[in-house]
N, C-alpha and C positions, 0 to 999 in steps of 0.2 A: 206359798206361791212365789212367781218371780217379782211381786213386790216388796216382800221380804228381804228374799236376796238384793233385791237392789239397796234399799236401807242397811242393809249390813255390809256391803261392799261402801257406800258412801263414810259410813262411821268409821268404816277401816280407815280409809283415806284419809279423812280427815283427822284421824287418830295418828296416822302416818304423817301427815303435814306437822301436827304440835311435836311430836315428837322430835322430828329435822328441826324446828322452830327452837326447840328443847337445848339440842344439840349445838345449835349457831351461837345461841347464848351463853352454855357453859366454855363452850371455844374462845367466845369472842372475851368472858372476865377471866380465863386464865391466860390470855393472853395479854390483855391489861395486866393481870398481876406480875407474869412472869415481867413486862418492860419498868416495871414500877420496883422492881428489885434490884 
């Protein structure tokens, strides 16, 4: 039913948010590293 799908579109999302979150953090310590060189 369409509460399924909504629990599955919600998980995506927020699978999609840690991931960006993921993302900002490996950005933000190789840019630390790179100034630290």
């Amino acid at each position: 039913g369409t509460g399924k799908m909504t629990q599955f579109h919600l998980n995506l999302s927020q699978f999609g948010q840690s991931l960006r979150n993921l993302t900002d953090t490996c950005s933000q310590w190789y840019h630390a590293q790179d100034l630290a060189s």
